[in-house]
KEPA-687946 format. One record per atom (N, C-alpha, C): residue number from 1; residue in three letters; atom name; x, y, z. Coordinates in steps of 0.2 Angstrom, whole numbers, plus 5000, padded with zeros to 4 digits. Layout:
[segu NUM,ALA,CA,[X,Y,Z]]
...
END
This chain:
[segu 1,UNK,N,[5441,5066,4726]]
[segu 1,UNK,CA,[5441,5062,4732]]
[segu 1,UNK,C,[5440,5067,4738]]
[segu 2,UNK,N,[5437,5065,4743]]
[segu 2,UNK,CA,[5436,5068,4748]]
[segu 2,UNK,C,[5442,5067,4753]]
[segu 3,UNK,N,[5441,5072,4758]]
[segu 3,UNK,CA,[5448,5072,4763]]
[segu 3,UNK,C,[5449,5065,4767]]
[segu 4,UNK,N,[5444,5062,4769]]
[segu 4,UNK,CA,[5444,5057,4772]]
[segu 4,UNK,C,[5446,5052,4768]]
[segu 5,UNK,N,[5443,5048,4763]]
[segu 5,UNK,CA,[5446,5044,4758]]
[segu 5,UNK,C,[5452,5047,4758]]
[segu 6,UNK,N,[5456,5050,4756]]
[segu 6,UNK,CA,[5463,5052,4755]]
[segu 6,UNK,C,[5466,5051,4761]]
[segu 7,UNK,N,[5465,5051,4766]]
[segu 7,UNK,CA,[5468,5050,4773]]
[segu 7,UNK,C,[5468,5040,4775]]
[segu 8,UNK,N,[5463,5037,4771]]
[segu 8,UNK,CA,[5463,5030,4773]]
[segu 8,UNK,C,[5467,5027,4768]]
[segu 9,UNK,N,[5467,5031,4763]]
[segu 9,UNK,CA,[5473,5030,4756]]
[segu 9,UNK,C,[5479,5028,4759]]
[segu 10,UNK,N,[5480,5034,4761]]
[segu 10,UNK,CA,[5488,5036,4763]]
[segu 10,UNK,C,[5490,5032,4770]]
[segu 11,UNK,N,[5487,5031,4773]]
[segu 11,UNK,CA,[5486,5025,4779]]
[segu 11,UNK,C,[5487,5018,4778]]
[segu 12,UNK,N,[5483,5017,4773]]
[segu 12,UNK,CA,[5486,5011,4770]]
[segu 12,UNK,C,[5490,5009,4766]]
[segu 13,UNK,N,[5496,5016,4760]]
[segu 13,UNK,CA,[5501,5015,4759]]
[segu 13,UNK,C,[5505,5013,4763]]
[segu 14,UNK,N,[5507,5018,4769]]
[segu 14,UNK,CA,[5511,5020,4777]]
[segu 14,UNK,C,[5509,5012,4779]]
[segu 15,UNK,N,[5505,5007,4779]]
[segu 15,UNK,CA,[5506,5002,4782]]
[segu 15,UNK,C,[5508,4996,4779]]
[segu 16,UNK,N,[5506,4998,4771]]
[segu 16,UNK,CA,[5510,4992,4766]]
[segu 16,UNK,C,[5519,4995,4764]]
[segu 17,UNK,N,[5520,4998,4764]]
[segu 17,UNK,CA,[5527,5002,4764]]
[segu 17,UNK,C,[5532,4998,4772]]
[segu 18,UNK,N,[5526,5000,4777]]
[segu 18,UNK,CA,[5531,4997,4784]]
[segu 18,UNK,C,[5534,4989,4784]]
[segu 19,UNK,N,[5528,4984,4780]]
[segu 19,UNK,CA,[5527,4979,4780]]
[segu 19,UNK,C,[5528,4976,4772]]
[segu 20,UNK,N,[5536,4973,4772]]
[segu 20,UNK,CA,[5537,4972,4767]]
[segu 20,UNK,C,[5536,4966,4763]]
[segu 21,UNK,N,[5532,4960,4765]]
[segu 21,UNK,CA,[5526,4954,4762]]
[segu 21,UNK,C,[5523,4958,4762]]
[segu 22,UNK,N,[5517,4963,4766]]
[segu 22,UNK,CA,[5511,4966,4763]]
[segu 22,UNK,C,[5514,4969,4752]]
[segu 23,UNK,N,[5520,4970,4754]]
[segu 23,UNK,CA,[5520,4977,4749]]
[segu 23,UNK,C,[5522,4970,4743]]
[segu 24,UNK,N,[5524,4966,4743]]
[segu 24,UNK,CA,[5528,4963,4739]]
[segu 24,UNK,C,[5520,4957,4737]]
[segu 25,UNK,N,[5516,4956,4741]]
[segu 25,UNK,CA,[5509,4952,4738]]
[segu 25,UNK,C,[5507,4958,4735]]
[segu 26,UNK,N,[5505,4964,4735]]
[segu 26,UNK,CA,[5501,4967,4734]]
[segu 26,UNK,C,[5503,4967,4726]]
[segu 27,UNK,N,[5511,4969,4724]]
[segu 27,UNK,CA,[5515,4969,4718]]
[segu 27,UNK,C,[5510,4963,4715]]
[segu 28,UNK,N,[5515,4957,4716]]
[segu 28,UNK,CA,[5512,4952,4715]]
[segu 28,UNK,C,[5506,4950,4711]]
[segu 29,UNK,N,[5500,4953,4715]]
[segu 29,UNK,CA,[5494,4953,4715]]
[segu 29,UNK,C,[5494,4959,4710]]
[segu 30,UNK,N,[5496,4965,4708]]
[segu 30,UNK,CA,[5495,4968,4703]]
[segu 30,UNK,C,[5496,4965,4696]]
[segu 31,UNK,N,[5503,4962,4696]]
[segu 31,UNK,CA,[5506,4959,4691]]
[segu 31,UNK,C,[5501,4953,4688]]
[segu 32,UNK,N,[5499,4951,4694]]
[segu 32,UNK,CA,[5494,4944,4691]]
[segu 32,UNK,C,[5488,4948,4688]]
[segu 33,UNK,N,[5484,4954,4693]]
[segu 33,UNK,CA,[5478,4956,4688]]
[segu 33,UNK,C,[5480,4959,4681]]
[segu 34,UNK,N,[5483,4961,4679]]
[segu 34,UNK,CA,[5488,4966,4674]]
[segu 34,UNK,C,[5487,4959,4668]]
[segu 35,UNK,N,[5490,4954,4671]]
[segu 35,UNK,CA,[5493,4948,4664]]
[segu 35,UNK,C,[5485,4944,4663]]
[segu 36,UNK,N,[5480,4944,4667]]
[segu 36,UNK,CA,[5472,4943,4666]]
[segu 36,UNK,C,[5470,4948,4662]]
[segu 37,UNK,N,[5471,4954,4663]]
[segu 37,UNK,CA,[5467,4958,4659]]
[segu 37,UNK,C,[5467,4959,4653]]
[segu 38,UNK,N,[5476,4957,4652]]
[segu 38,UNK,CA,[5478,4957,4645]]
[segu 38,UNK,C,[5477,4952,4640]]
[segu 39,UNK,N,[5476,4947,4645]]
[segu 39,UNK,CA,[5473,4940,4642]]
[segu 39,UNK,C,[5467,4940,4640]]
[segu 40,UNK,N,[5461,4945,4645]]
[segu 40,UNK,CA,[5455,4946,4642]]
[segu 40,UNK,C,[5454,4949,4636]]
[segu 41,UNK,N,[5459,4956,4633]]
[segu 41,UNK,CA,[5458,4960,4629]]
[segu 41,UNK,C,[5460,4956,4622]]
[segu 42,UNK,N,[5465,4955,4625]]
[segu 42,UNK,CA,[5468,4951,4617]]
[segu 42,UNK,C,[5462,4947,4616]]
[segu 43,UNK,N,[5458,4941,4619]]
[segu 43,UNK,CA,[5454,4936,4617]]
[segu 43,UNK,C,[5450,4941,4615]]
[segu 44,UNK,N,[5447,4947,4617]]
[segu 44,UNK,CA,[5440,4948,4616]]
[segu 44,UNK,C,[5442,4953,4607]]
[segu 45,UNK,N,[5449,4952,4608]]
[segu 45,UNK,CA,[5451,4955,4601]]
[segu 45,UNK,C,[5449,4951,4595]]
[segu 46,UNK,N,[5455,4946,4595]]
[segu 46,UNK,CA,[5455,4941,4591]]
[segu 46,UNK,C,[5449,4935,4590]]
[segu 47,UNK,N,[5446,4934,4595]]
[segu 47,UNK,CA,[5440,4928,4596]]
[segu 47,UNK,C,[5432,4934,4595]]
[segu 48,UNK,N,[5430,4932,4589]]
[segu 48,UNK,CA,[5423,4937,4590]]
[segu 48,UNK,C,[5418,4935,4596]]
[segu 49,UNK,N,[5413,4939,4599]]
[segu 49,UNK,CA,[5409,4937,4603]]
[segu 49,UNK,C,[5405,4931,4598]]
[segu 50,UNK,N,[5402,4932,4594]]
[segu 50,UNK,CA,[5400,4926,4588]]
[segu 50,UNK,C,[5403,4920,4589]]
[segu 51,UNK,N,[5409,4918,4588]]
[segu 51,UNK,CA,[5411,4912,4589]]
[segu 51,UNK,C,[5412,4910,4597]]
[segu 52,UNK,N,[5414,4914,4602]]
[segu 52,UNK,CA,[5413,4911,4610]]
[segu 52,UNK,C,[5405,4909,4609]]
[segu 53,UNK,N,[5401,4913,4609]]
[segu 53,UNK,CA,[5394,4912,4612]]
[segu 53,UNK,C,[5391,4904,4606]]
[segu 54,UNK,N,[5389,4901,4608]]
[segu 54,UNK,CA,[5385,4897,4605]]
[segu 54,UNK,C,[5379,4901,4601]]
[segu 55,UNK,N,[5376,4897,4596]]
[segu 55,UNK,CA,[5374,4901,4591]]
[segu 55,UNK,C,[5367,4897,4592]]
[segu 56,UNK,N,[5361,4900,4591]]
[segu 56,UNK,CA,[5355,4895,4589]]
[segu 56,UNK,C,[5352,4895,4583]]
[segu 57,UNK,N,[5347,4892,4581]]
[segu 57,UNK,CA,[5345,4893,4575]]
[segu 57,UNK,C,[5334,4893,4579]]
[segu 58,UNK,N,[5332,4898,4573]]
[segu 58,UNK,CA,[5324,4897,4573]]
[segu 58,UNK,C,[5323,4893,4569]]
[segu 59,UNK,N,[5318,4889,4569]]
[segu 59,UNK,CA,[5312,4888,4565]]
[segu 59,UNK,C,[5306,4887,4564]]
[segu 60,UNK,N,[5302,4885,4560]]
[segu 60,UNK,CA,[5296,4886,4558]]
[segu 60,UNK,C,[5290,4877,4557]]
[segu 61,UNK,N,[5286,4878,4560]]
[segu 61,UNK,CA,[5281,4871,4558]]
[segu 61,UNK,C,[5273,4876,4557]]
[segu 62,UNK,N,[5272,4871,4549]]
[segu 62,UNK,CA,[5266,4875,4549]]
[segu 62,UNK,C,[5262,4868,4543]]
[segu 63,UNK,N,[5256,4871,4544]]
[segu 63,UNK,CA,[5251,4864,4540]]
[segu 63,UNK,C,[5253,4862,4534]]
[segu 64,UNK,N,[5254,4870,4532]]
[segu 64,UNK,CA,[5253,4871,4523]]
[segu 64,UNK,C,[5263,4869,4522]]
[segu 65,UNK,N,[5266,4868,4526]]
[segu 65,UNK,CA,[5275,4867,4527]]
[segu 65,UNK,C,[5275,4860,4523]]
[segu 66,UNK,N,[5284,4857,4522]]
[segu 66,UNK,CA,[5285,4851,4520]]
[segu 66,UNK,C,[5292,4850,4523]]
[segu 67,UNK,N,[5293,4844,4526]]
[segu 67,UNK,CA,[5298,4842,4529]]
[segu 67,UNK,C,[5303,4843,4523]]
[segu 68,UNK,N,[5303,4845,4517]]
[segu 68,UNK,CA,[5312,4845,4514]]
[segu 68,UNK,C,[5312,4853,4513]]
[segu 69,UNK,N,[5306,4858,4516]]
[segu 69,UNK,CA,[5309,4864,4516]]
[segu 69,UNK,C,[5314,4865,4521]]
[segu 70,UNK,N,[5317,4872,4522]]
[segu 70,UNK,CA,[5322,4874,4527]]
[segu 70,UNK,C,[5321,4873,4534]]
[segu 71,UNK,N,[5313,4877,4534]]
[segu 71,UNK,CA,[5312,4876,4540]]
[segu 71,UNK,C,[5312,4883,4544]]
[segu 72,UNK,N,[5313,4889,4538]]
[segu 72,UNK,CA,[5310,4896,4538]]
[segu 72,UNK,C,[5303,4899,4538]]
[segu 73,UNK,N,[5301,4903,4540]]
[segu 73,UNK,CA,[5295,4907,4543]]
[segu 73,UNK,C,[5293,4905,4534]]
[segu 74,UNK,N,[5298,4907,4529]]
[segu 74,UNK,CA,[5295,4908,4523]]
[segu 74,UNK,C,[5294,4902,4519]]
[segu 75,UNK,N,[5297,4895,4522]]
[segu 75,UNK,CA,[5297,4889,4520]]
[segu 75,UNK,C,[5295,4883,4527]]
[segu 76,UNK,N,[5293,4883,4529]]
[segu 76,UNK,CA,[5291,4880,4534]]
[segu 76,UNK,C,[5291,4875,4535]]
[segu 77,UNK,N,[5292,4868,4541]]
[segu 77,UNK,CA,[5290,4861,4537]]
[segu 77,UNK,C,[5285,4861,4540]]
[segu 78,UNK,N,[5283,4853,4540]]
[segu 78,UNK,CA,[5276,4851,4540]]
[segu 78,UNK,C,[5275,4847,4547]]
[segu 79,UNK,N,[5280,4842,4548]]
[segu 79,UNK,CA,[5277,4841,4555]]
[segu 79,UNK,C,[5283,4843,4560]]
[segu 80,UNK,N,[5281,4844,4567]]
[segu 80,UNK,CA,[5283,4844,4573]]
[segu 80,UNK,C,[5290,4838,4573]]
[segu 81,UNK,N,[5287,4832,4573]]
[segu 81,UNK,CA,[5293,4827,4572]]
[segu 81,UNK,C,[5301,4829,4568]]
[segu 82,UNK,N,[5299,4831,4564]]
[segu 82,UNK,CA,[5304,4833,4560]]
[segu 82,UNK,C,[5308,4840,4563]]
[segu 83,UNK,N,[5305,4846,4565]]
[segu 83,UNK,CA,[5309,4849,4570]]
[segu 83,UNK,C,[5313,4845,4576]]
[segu 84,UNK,N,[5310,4843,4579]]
[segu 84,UNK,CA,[5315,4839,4585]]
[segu 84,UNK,C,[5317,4835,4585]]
[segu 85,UNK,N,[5317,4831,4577]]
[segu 85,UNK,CA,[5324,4827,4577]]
[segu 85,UNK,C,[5331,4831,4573]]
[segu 86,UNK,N,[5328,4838,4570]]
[segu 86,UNK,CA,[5332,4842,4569]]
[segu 86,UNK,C,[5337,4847,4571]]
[segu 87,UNK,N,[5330,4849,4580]]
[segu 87,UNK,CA,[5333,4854,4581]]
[segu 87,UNK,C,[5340,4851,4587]]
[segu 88,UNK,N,[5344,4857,4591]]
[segu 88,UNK,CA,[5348,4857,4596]]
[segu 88,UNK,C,[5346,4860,4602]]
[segu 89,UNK,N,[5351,4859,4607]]
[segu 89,UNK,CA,[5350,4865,4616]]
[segu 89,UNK,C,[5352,4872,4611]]
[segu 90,UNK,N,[5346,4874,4613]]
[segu 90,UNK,CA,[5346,4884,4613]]
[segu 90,UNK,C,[5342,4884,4607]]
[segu 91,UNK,N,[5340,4880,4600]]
[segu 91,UNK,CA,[5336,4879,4595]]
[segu 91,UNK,C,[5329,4883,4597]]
[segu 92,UNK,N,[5324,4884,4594]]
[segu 92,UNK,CA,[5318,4888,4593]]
[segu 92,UNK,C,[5313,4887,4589]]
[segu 93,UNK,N,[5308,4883,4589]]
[segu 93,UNK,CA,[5303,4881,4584]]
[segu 93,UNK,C,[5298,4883,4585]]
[segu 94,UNK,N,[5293,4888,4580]]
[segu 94,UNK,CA,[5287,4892,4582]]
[segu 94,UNK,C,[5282,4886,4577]]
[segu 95,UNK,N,[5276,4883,4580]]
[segu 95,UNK,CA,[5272,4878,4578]]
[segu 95,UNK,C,[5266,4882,4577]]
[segu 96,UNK,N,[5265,4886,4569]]
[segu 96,UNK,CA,[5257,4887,4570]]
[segu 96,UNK,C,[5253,4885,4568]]
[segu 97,UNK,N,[5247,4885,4571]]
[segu 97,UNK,CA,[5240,4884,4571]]
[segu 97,UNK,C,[5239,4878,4565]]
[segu 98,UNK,N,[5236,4875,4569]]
[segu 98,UNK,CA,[5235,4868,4567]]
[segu 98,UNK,C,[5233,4863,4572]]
[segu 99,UNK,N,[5231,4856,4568]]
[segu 99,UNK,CA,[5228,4850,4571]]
[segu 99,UNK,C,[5236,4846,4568]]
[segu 100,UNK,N,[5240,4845,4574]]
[segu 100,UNK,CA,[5246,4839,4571]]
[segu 100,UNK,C,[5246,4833,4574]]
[segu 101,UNK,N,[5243,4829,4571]]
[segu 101,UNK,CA,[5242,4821,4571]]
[segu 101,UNK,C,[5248,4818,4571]]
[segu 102,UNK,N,[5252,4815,4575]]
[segu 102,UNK,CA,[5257,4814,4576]]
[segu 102,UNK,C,[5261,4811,4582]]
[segu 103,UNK,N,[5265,4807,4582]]
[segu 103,UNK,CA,[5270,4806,4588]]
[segu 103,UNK,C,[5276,4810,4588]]
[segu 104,UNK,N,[5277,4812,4592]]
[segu 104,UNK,CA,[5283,4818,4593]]
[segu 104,UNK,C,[5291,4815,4595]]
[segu 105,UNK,N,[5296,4813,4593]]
[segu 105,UNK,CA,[5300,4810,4598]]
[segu 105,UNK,C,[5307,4817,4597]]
[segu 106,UNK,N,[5307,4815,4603]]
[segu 106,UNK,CA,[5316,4820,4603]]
[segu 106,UNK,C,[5321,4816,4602]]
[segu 107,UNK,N,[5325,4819,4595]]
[segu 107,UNK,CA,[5329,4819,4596]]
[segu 107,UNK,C,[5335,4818,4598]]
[segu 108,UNK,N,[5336,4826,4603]]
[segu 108,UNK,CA,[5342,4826,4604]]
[segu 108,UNK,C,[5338,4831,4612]]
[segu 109,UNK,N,[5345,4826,4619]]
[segu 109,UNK,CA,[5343,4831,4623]]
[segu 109,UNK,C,[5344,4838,4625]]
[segu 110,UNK,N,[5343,4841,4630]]
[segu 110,UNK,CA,[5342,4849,4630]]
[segu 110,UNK,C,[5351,4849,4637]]
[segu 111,UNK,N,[5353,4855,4634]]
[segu 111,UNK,CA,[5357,4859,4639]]
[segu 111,UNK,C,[5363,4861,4636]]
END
């Protein structure tokens, strides 16, 4: 630390010391950040990032697919329809190349 940040330190101890609310919020105010932090640590111990975050799923529409496959790059279905009444919000559908003759309905909305 430089001399000057050290002198605005000490300045602002010397005036939370003269001023006994100043010093007693600030406690206060350490005590409350202190029992947040330990609440973040523990959760981020015990709860995986995997289980907080929402999960999505890919999948796949291709000509040569069939709607009772999985709906993987290596199983693909067959129509678009079939994706969006299956997928969810944050899902992912890669549609290749093709002519799909088809109505399309969602169904489920987005967010």
């Amino acid at each position: 630390m430089n001399e000057k940040l050290l002198k605005q330190f000490f300045n602002i101890l010397r005036l939370l010391l003269l001023n006994k609310q100043a010093t007693t919020n600030l406690v206060i105010a350490f005590i409350l950040s202190s029992i947040v932090t330990v609440i973040l640590v523990i959760g981020s111990i015990l709860i995986p990032a995997q289980q907080i975050c929402a999960t999505s799923n890919t999948y796949y529409v291709a000509k040569n697919g069939s709607d009772s496959n999985s709906g993987t790059a290596s199983n693909p279905w067959l129509t678009i329809n079939h994706a969006t009444q299956t997928m969810v919000a944050g899902d992912t559908t890669y549609v290749r190349s093709g002519t799909y003759n088809e109505q399309v309905i969602f169904g489920h909305s987005g967010s």
